[in-house]
VOBA-1610 file (N, C-alpha, C; in pm, whole numbers, padded with zeros to 5 digits, always signed):
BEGIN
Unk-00076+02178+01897Unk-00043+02046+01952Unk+00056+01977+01859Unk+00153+01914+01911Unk+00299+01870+01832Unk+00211+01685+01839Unk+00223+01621+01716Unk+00210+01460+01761Unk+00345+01408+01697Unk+00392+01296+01803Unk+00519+01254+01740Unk+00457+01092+01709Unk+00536+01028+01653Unk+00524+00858+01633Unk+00642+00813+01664Unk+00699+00731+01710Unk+00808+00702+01751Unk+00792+00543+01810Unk+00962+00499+01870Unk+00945+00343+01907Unk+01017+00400+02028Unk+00950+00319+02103Unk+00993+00302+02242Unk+00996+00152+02323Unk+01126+00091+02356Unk+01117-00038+02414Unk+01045-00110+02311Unk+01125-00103+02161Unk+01079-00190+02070Unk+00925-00181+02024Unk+00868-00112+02042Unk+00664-00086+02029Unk+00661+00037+01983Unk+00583+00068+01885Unk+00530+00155+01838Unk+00438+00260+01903Unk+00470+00371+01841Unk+00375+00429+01958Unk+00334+00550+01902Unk+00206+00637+01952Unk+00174+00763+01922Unk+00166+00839+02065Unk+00218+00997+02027Unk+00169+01061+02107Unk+00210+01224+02123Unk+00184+01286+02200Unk+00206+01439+02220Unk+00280+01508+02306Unk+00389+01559+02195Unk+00506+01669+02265Unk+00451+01739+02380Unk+00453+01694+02516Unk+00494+01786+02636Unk+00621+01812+02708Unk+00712+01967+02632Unk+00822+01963+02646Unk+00921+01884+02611Unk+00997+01875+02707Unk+01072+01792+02653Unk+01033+01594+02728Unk+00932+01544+02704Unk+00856+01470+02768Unk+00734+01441+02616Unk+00698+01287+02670Unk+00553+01266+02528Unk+00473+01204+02608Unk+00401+01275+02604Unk+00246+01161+02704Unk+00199+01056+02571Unk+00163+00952+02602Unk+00144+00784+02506Unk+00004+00840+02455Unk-00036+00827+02378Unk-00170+00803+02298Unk-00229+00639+02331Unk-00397+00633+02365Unk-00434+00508+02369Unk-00423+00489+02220Unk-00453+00528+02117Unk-00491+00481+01986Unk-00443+00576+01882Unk-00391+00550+01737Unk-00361+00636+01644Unk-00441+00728+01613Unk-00401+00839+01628Unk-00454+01001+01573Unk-00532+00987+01466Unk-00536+00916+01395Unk-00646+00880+01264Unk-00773+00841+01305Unk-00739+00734+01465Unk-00881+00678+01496Unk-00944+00845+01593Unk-00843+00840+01706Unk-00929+00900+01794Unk-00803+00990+01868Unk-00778+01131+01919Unk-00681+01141+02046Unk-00721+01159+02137Unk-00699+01028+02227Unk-00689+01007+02374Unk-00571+00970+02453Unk-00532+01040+02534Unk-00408+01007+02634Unk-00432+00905+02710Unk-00284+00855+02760Unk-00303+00780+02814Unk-00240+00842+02966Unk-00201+00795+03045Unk-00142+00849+03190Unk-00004+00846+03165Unk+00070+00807+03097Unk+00204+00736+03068Unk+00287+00885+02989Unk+00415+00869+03073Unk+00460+01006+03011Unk+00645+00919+02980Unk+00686+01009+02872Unk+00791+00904+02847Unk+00934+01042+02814Unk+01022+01010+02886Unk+01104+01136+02816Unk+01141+01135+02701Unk+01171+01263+02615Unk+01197+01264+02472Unk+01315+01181+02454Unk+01441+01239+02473Unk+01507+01158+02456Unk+01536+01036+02437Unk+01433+00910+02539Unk+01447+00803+02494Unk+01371+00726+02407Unk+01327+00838+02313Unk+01264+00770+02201Unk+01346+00762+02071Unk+01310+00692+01997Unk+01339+00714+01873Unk+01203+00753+01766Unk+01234+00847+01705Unk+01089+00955+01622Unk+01099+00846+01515Unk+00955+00818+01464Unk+00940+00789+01334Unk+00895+00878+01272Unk+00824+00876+01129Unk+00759+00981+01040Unk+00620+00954+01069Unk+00601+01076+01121Unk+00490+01103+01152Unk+00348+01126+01060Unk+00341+00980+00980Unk+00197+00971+00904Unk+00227+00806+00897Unk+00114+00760+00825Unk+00095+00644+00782Unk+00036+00630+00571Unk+00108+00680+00544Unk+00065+00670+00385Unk+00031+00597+00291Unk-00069+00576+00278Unk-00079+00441+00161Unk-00005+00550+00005Unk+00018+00628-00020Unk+00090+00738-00078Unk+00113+00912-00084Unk+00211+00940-00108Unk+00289+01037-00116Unk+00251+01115-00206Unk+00182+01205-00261Unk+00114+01330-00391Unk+00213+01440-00338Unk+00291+01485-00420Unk+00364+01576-00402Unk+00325+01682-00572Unk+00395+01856-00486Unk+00368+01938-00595Unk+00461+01974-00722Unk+00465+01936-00838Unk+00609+02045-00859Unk+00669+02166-00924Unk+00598+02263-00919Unk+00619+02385-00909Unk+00494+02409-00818Unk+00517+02512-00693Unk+00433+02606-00627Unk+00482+02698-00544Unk+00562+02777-00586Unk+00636+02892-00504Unk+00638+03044-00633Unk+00584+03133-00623Unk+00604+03231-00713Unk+00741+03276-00727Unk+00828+03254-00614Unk+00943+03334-00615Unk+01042+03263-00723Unk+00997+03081-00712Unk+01076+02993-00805Unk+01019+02978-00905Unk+00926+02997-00953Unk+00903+03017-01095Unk+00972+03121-01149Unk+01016+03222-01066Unk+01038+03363-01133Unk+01172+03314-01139Unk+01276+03202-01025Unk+01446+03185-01063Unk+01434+03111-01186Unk+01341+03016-01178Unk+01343+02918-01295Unk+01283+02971-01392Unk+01235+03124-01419Unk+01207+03180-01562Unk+01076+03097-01610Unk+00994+03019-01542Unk+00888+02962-01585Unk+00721+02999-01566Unk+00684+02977-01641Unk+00533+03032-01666Unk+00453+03021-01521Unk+00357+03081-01477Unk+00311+03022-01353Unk+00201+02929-01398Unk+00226+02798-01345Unk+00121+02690-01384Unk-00048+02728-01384Unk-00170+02677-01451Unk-00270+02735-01417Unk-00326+02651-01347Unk-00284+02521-01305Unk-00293+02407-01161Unk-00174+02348-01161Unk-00261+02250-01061Unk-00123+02254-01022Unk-00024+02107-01092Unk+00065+02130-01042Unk+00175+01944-01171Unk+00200+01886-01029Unk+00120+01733-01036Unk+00147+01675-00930Unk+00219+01539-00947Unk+00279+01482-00819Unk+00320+01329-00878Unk+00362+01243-00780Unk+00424+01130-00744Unk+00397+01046-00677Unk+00540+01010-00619Unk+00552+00991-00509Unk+00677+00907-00469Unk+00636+00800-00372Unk+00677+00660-00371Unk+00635+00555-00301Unk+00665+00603-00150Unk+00593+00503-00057Unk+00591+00522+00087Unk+00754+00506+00125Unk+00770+00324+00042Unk+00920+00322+00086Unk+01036+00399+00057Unk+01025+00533+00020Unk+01077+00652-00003Unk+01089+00697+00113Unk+01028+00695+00268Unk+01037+00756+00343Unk+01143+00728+00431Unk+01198+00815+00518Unk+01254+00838+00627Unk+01252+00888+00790Unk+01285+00867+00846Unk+01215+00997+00964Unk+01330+01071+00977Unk+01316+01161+01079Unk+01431+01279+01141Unk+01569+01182+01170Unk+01671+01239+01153Unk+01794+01203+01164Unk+01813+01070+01108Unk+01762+00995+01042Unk+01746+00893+00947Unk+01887+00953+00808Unk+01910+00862+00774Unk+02042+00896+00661Unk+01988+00877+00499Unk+02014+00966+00445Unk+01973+00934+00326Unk+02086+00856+00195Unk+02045+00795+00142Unk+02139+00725+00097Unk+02161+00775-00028Unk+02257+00797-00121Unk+02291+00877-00267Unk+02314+00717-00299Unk+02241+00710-00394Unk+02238+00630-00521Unk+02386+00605-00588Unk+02438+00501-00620Unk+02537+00494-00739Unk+02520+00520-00859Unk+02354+00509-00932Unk+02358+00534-01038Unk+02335+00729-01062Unk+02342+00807-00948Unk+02331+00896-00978Unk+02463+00998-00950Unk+02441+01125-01012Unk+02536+01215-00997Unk+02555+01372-00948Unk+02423+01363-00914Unk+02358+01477-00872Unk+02256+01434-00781Unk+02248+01482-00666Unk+02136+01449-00573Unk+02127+01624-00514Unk+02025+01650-00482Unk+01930+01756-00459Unk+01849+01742-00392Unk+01823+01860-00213Unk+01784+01854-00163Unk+01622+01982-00186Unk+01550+01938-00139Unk+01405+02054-00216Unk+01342+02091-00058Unk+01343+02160+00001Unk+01256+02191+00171Unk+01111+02216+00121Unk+01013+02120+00189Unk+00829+02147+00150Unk+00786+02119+00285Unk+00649+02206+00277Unk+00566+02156+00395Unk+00500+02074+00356Unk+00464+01987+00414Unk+00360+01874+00396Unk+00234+01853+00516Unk+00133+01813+00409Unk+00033+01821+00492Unk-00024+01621+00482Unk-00052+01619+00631Unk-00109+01482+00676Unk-00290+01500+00683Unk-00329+01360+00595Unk-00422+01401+00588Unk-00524+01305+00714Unk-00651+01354+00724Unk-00702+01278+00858Unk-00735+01193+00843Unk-00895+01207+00789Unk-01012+01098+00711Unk-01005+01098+00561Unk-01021+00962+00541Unk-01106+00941+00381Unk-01152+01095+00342Unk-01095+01136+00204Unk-01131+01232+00155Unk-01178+01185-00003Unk-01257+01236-00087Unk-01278+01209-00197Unk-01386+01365-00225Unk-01320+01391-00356Unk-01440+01520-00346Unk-01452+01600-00296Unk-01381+01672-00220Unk-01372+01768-00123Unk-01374+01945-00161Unk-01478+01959-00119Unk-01438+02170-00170Unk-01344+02211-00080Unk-01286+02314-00168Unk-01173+02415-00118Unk-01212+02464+00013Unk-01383+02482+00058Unk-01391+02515+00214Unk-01398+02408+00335Unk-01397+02282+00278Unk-01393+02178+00369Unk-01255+02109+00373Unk-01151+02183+00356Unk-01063+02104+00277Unk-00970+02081+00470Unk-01034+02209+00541Unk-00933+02190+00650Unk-01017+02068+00779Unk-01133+01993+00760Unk-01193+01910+00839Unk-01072+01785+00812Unk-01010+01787+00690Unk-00915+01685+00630Unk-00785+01720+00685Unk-00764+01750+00725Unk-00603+01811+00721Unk-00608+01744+00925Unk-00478+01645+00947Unk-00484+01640+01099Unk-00368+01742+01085Unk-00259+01780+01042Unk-00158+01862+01055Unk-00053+01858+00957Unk+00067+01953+01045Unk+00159+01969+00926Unk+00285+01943+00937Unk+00361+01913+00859Unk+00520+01872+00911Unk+00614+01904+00805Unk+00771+01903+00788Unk+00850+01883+00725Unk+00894+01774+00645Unk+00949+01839+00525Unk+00935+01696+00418Unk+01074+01756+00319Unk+01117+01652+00232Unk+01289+01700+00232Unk+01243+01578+00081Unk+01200+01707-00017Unk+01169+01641-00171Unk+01296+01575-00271Unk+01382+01492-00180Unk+01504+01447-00238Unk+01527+01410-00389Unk+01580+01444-00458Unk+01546+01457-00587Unk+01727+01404-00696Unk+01720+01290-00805Unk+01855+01287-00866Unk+01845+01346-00983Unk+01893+01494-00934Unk+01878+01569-01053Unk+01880+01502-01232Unk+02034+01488-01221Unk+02078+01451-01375Unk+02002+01289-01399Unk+01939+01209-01300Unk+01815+01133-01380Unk+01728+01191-01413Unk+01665+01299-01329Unk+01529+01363-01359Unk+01571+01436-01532Unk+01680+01484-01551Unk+01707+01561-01667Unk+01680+01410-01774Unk+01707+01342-01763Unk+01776+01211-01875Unk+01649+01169-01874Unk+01521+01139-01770Unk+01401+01075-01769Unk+01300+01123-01833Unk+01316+01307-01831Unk+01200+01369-01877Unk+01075+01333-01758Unk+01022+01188-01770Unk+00904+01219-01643Unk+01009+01191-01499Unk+00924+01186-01390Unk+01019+01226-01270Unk+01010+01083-01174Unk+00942+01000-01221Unk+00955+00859-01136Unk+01055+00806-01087Unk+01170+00760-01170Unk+01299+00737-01109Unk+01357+00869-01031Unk+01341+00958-01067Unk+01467+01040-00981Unk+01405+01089-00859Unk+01272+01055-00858Unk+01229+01117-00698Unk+01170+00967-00604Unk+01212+00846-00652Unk+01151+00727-00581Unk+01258+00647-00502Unk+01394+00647-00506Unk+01440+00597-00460Unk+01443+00567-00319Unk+01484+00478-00248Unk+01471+00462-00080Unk+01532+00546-00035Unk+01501+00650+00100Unk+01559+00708+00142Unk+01528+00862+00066Unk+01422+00891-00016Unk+01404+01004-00092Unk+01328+01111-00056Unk+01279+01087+00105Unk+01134+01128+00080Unk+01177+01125+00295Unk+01277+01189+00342Unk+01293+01255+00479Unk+01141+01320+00529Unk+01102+01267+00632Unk+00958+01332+00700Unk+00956+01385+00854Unk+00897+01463+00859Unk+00906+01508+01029Unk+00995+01617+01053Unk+01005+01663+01209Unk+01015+01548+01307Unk+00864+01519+01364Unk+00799+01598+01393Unk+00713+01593+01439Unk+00543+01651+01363Unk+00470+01604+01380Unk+00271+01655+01344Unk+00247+01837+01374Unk+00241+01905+01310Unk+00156+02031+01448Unk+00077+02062+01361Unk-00053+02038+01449Unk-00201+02061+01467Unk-00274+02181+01458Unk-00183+02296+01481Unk-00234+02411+01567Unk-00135+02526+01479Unk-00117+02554+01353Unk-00021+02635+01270Unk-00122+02666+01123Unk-00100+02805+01073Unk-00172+02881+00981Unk-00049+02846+00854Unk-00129+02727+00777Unk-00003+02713+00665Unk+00009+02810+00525Unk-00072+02923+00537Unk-00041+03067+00483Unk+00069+03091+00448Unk+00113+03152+00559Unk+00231+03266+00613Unk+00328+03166+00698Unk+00419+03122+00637Unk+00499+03007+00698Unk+00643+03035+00673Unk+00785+03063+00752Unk+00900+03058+00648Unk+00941+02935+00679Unk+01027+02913+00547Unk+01068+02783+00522Unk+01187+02772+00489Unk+01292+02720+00555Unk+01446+02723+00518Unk+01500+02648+00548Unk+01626+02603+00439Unk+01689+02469+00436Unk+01823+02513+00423Unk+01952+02433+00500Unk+02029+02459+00614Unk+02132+02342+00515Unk+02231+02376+00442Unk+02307+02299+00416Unk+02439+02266+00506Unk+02498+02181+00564Unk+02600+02207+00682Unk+02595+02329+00742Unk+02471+02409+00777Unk+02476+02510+00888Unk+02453+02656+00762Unk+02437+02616+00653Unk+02444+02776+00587Unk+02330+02728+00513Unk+02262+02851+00501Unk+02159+02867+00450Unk+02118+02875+00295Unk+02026+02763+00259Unk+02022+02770+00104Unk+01890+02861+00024Unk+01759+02793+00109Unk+01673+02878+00091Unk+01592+02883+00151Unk+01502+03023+00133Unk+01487+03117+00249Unk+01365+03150+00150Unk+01213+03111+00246Unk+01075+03173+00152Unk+00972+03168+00301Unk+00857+03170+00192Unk+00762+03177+00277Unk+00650+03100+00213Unk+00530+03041+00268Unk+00477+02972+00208Unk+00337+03093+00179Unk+00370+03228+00193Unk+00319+03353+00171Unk+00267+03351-00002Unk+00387+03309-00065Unk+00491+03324-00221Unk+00406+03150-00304Unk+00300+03118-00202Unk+00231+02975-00243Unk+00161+03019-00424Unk+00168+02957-00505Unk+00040+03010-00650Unk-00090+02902-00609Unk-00048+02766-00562Unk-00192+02697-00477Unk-00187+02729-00340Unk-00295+02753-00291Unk-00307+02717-00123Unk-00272+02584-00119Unk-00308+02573+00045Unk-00319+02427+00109Unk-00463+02378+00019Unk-00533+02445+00055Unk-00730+02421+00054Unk-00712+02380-00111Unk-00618+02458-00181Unk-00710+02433-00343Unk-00561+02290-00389Unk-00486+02309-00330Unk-00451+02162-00381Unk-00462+02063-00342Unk-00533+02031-00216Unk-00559+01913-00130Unk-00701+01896-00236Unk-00794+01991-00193Unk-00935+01978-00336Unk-00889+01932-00455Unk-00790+01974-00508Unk-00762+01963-00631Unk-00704+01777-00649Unk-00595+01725-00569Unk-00573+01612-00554Unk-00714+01502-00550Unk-00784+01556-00435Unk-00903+01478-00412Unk-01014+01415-00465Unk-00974+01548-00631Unk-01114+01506-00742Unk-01040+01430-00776Unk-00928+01398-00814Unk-00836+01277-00873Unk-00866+01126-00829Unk-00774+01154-00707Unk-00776+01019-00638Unk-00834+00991-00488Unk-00855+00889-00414Unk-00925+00921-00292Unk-00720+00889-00191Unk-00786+01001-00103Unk-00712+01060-00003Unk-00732+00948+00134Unk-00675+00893+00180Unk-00656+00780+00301Unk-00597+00871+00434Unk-00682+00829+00521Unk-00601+00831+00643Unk-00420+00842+00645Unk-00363+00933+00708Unk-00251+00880+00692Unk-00147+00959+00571Unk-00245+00967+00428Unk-00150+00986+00305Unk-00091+01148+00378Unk+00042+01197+00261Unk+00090+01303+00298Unk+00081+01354+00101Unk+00040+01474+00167Unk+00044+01571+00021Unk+00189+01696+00062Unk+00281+01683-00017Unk+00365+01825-00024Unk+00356+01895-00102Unk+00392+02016-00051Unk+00316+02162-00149Unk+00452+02235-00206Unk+00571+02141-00246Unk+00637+02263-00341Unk+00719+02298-00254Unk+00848+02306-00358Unk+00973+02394-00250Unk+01003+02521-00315Unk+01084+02616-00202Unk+01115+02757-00311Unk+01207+02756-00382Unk+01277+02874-00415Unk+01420+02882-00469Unk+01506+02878-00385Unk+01644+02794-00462Unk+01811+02789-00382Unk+01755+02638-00362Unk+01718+02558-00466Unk+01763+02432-00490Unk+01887+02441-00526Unk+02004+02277-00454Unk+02085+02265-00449Unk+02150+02105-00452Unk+02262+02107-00484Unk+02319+01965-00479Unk+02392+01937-00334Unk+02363+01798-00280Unk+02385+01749-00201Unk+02559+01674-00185Unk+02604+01634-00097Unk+02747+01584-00085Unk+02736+01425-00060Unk+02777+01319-00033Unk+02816+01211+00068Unk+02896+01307+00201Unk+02815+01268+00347Unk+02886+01331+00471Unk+02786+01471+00479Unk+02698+01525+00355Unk+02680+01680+00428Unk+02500+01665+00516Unk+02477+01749+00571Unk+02374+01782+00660Unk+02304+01854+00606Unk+02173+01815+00557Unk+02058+01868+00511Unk+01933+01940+00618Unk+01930+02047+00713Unk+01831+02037+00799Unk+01720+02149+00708Unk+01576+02119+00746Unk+01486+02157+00684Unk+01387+02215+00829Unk+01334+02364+00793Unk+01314+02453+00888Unk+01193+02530+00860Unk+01084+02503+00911Unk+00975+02538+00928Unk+00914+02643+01066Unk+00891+02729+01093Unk+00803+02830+01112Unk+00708+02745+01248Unk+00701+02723+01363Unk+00585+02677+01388Unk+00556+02542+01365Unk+00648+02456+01341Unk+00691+02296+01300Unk+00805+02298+01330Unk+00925+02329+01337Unk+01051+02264+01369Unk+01146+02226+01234Unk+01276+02118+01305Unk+01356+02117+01222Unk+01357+01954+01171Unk+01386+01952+01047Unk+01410+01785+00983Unk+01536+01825+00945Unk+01614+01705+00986Unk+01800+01700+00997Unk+01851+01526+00958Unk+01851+01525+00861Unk+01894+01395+00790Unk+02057+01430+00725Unk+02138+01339+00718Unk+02243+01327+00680Unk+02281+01244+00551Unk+02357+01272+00428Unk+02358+01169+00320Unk+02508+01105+00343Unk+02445+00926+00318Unk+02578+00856+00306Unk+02546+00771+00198Unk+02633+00662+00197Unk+02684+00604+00084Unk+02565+00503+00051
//
């Protein structure tokens, strides 16, 4: 099941990809999913990002294949960290390059939306939490992140943190490929096969930390063929069984 969020005729709205068509949700996917009779064509929506986050826990290293480009140890948990909500974007949303930076870098992750209040959670309950999964575009200013040492400024800025397009409900986040599409050519190319955490042990792992909200989004790590971004170029991000996130950077 695909859930989109989107505005329609100025109102907010939830609901579920049928074709090219969204039947309305009475109430947000967090409370309850129930349809409503109301069917709306895709097209005349505009998609938002499909969660509601009181915050963003992202991974940074979890791909074996990129530890092995980046010559680095494989972590023995995982390195996690934070980017604000107002970081976000939805699908075809523009990302904006900073003046104070000089390097901007695009990172392709799956991200997982979480359902209910989680706190405490074992690695076997970890999927009662999970409403689904989507695309997430770990925008990153390189040469701050180098100059900062920790990663707060270079991964918080507005516009840092591309989400969507759409929820899916119904996908094995195992065995996933994942590829990110610089103006039409391909940068990198994995699988979420090549994971050193699962989904289950880093959502657990987050959870003994901090408590998990309705809404929050956890991302799990991008692979190798990180890259620098342009002003004007097309970033699309390509998931397996989720779809495509296609944001553009301007000024």
């Amino acid at each position: 099941m695909q859930i989109a969020k989107f505005i329609y005729k100025q109102r907010e709205n939830w609901g579920i990809i049928k074709g090219e068509a969204i039947k309305i949700m009475r109430d947000s996917p967090f409370r309850r999913v129930k349809l409503t009779e109301r069917t709306i064509p895709l097209k005349k929506v505009k998609l938002l990002v499909p969660a509601e986050p009181t915050k963003i826990v992202l991974v940074g290293l979890n791909y074996k294949d990129h530890a092995k480009e980046l010559k680095m140890r494989i972590p023995k948990e995982p390195v996690i960290f934070l980017k604000p909500p107002t970081a976000l974007i939805a699908h075809r949303e523009k990302i904006v390059y900073p003046s104070g930076s000089r390097r901007l870098d695009y990172e392709a992750e799956l991200a997982v939306v979480i359902k209910k209040k989680a706190k405490n959670i074992s690695f076997k309950k970890v999927k009662n939490y999970i409403l689904g999964y989507t695309c997430l575009n770990d925008v990153t200013a390189r040469d701050l992140q180098k100059r900062d040492i920790q990663w707060t400024r270079a991964k918080s800025f507005d516009t840092f943190c591309p989400c969507g397009p759409y929820l899916e409900t119904d996908v094995n986040p195992s065995n996933l490929r994942i590829k990110a599409y610089l103006n039409g050519k391909l940068k990198q190319d994995s699988s979420t096969s090549n994971f050193i955490f699962s989904v289950e042990e880093i959502v657990s792992f987050i959870s003994k930390i901090m408590t998990l909200n309705p809404g929050d989004i956890i991302s799990t790590g991008t692979p190798p063929g990180v890259g620098p971004m342009k002003i004007g170029d097309t970033i699309d991000i390509v998931i397996d069984g989720i779809g495509c996130l296609s944001n553009t950077v301007s000024k």
